[in-house]
N, C-alpha and C positions, 0 to 999 in steps of 0.2 A: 745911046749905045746899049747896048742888050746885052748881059751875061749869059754866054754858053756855058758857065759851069755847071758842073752836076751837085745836085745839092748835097750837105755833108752826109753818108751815107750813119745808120747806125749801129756802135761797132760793140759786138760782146764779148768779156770775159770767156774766159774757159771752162769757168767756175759757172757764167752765167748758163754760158751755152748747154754746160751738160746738165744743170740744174731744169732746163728748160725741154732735153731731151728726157731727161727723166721722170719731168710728168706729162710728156705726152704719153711715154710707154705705159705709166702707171693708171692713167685716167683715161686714155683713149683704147688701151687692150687689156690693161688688170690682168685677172687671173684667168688659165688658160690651160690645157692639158696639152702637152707635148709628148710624141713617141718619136724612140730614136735609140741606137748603139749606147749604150756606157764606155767613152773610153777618159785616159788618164785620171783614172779613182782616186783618189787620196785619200787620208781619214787625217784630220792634225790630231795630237794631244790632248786639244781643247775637245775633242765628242765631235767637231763639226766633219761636215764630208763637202769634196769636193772634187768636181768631175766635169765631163764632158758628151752632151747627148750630141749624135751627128748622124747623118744619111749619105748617100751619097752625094749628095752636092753643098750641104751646108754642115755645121755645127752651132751648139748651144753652150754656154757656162754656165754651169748651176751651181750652187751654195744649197747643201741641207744641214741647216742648223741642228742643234745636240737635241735641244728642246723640245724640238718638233718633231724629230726623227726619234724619238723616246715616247712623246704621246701618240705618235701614229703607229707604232708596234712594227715596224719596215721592218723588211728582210736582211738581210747582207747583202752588198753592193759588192760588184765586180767589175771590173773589163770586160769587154764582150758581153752582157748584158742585154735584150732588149726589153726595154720598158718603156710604159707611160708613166708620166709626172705630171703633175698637177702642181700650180704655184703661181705668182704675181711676176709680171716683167717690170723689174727696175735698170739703174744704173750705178754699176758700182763708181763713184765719180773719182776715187782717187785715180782709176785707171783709166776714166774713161769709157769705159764697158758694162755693154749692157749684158744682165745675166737674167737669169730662173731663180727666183727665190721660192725652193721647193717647200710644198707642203704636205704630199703623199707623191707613195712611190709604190708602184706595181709592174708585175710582170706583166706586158703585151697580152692581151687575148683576154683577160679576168671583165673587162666589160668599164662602161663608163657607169651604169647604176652601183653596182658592186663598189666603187670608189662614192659616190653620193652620199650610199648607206653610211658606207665607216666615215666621211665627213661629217655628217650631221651626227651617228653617233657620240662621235669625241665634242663635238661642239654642245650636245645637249648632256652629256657627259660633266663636261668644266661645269654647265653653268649650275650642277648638281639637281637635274630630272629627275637621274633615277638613284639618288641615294635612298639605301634603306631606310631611314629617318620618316621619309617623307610617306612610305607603304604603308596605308590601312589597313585593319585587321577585318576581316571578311566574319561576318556576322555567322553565329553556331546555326542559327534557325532561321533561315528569312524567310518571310512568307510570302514575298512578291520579289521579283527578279524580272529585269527589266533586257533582252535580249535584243542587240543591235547586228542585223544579218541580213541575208537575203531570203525574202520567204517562200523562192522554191528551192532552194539549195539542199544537198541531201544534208549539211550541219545543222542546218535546223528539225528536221525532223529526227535526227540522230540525240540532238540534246533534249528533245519532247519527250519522246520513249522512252529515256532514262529518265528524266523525272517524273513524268509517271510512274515508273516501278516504284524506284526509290521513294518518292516524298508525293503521293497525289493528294495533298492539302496543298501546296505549293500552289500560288497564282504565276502565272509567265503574262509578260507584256512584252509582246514584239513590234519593235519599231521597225518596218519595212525599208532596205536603203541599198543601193547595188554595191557592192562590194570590190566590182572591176570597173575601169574605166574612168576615162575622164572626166572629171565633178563626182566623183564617188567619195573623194576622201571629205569633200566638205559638208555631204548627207552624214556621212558618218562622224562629223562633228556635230551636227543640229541636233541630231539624234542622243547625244552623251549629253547635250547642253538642255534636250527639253525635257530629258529624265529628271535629272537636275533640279531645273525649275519646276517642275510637277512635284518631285518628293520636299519642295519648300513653298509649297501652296499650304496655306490654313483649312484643317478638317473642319474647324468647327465644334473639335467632339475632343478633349484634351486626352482623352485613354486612344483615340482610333490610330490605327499602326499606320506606318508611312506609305507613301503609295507606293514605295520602289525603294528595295533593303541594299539591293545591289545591282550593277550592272555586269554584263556579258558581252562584247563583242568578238563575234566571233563569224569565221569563213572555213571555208573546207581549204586542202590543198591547192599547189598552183605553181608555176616557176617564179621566179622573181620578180616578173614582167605582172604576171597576171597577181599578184600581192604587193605590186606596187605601191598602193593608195594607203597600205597601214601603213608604209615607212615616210608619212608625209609629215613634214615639220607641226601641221594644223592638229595631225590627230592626233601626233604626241602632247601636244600642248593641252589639248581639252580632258586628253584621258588624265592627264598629271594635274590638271586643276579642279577635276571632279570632286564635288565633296563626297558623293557618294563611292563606297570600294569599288574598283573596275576588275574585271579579271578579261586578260585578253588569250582568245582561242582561235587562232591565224594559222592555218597549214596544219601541215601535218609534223610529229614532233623534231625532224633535224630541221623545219625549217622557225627563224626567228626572225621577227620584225622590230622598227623600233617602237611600235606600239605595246610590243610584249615587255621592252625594259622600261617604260613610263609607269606600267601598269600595276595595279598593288600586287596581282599575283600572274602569273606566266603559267598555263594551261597547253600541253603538248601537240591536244586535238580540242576539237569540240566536244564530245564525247567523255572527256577528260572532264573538262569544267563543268560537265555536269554530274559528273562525281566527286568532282571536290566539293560545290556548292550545295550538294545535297544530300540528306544527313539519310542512312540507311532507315526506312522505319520499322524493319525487321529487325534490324539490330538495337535501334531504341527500344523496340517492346519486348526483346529478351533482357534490358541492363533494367527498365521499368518492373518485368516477373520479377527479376535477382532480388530487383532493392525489397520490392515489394513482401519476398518471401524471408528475406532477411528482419522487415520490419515485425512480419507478424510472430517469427521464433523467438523475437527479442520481446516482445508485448507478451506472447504465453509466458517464455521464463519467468519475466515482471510479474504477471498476476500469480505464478505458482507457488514464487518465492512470498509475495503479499499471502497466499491462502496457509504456508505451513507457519508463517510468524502468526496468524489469526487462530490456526488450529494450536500450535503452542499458547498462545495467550487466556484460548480458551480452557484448556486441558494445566494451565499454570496455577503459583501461588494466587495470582491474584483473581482467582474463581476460585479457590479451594481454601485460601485462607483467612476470610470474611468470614464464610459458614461455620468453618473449626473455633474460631475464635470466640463469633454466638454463642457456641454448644459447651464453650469453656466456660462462656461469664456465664451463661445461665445456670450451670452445675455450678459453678463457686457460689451460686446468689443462693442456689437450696439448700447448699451446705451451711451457708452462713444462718439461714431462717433457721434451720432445725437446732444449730450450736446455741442460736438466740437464743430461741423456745429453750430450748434443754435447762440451758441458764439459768432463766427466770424461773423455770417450774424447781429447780434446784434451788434459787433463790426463796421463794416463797414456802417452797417445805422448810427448809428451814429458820426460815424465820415465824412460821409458825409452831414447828416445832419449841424454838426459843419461848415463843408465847405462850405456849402451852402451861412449857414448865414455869415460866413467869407469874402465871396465872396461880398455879398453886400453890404458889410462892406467896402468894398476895392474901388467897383462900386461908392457909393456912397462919398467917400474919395476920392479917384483918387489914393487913392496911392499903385503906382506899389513894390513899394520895400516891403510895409507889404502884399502885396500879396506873393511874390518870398515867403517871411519868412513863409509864413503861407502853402505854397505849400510845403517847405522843411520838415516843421512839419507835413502834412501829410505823405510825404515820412518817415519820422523818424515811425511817427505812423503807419505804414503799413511794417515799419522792423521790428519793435517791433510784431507786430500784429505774423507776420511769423516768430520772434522767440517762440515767446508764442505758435503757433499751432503746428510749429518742437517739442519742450518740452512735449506738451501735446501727442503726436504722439508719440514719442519715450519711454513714459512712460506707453500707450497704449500697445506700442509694445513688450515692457520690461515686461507688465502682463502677456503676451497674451504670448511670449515665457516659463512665467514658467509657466502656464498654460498647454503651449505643453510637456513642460518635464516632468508634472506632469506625464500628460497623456500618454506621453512615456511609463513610470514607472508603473503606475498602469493599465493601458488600455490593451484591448486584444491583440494589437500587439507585446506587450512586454511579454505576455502568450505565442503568437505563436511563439516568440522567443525560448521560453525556451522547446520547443519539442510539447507544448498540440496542438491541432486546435480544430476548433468551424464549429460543423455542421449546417449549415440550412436549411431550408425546402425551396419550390419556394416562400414562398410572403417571405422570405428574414426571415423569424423569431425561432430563436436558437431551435434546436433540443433539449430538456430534459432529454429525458426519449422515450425508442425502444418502447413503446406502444403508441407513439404521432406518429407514420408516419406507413405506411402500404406499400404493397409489390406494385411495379410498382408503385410507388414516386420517382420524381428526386429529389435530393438532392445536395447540396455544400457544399465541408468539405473546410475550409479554413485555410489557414494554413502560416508561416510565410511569404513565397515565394510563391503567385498566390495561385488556388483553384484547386480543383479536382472534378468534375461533376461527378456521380454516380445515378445511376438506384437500388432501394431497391429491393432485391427478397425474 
């Protein structure tokens, strides 16, 4: 006998069911951009918003979280409304209902790139691309600059000319790479990545400068369409992991890519970024005159002030009073010689005088033995006499030494010692000052060791 029954069928949950509806929605259509009416708007307490996109024949439920409607910078939501949203299709399961779980919100008509951009901005945003932190400081002087462009575009000849003016020491390397179009953004990553790798090749030579100080990428204007390619995830990534500084020059200045917020600095034109990047060298070679003329008024002061301390030094005591001193102890030493001499001759008259009358003292006594005595006593007294003029001599001599060592010390021989010499003119009298002697004058510079005879020209 054969069973006609049907086999047990199998039966799900509500739980199952809608768990199961909700990841077909989520895995099979994800995220999506919907246009449609705003109606019944809410906003809870809680920051969240809560509404209904519809057309004429269907509607939608959306949920826009606090979170999200706060990092996406959204407008005010209304009734009546037309917009596009953008968000993930789930299933709210307590109710059964599948909604929008929104993630940007725009007014109808602003474009599907336009939303792209501000996505991947806040997304490169969170993950902190373009925090300041992370912006290099762009070199004062670079002597190579590494330009990523197109090389017929008028941006590039536009940033050539001004570096020329400004800076024509400057070396430029242009990497050639379309800047529209499809597979353009991935040229102009190869480009940033082979600069890169070029300025971290080995010179071989440890002083030689880098091969590329900085880079430039740069485009002339365009609408959004045609600068597409800077706002691509790849080139933000390459410009922001450049070791070398990037500066991005994309459009004309209201226009901004997200290549210009990776970038270390944002340049409004092409034209721009080559005046940022290069340094006036007319204005360097007037701050080089300044310094330059500044240094040399400070070097005259310097030596002016050296020549009047040398002119004081020369025209001071210590030139004028080694000489006076000389001229002191010498006159004391001839005064002493003569007081000596006086002395002695004073001495010896009288004590000849003594003898004299000693003598007829003796003549008329007869006696020889107080003569011999009194003879001895001149002897004594004429020892005495020559100790007393030795004393007075030695003590002379003893002035008249510190006298010389005064003179040692303070006197010009003890200048010429020390490196100076003293010019003079022919009647023998110190040279001053270069406007006391004229050309075809001999002259003697003299100096510690002998002199040096000299003819002025």
């Amino acid at each position: 006998m054969v069973d006609l029954l049907p086999t047990q069928p199998q039966v799900f949950s509500v739980y199952e069911l809608t768990r199961a509806v909700r990841a077909c929605l989520e895995e099979g259509i994800g995220e999506v951009w919907v246009e449609g009416e705003i109606s019944n708007y809410r906003k809870q307490a809680s920051g969240h918003q809560y509404f209904t996109l519809k057309d004429d024949r269907s509607q939608l439920s959306c949920v826009f979280f606090r979170n999200t409607a706060t990092a996406a910078g959204a407008t005010a939501l209304a009734d009546g409304m037309q917009v596009q949203a953008y968000g993930g299709l789930t299933v709210y399961e307590s109710r059964g209902q599948y909604q929008l779980v929104v993630g940007l919100v725009q007014a109808r008509g602003v474009g599907a790139l336009q939303a792209r951009f501000e996505a991947l901005k806040r997304k490169l945003f969170a993950e902190g691309l373009f925090d300041p932190e992370r912006k290099q400081e762009l070199p004062a002087f670079p002597l190579t600059v590494g330009i990523v462009t197109s090389p017929t575009g008028a941006a590039l000849q536009d940033m050539l000319n001004i570096l020329r003016r400004r800076a024509p020491w400057m070396r430029v390397l242009v990497h050639p790479v379309r800047v529209q179009g499809q597979g353009a953004s991935l040229e102009i990553v190869n480009a940033v990545q082979e600069f890169n790798a070029w300025a971290q090749e080995p010179s071989g030579q440890p002083s030689a400068p880098k091969a590329v100080d900085l880079i430039v990428v740069a485009r002339g204007g365009g609408s959004i369409e045609d600068l597409w390619e800077f706002n691509e995830e790849i080139v933000a990534r390459a410009i922001a992991a450049s070791a070398l500084p990037v500066v991005s020059a994309v459009g004309h200045e209201i226009d901004f890519t997200i290549a210009d917020f990776a970038a270390d600095l944002r340049a409004p034109t092409p034209s721009a970024a080559a005046e940022l990047i290069a340094p006036d060298t007319g204005a360097l070679l007037e701050r080089l005159s300044a310094a330059a003329e500044i240094f040399e008024r400070g070097l005259r002061d310097r030596v002016e002030r050296n020549r009047e301390r040398l002119v004081g030094f020369a025209s001071g005591a210590l030139e004028k009073e080694p000489r006076r001193r000389l001229l002191d102890a010498r006159q004391r030493l001839d005064l002493a010689q003569e007081g000596l001499s006086r002395a002695a001759a004073d001495g010896l008259r009288e004590l000849r005088s003594r003898l004299d009358e000693k003598s007829c003292c003796l003549r008329v006594a007869g006696l020889q033995q107080s003569l011999e005595l009194r003879v001895k006593l001149v002897a004594t007294w004429r020892e005495k006499l020559g100790v007393v003029m030795c004393c007075e001599q030695a003590r002379v001599k003893s002035r008249l030494r510190e006298a010389e060592g005064l003179l040692r010390v303070l006197g010009p021989q003890a200048t010429l010692e020390r490196g100076y010499s003293i010019t003079l003119d022919e009647r023998g009298e110190v040279i001053r000052s270069a406007a006391s002697t004229s050309t075809g004058v001999r002259i003697r510079t003299r100096l510690a060791n002998g002199e040096i005879v000299s003819v002025v020209d």
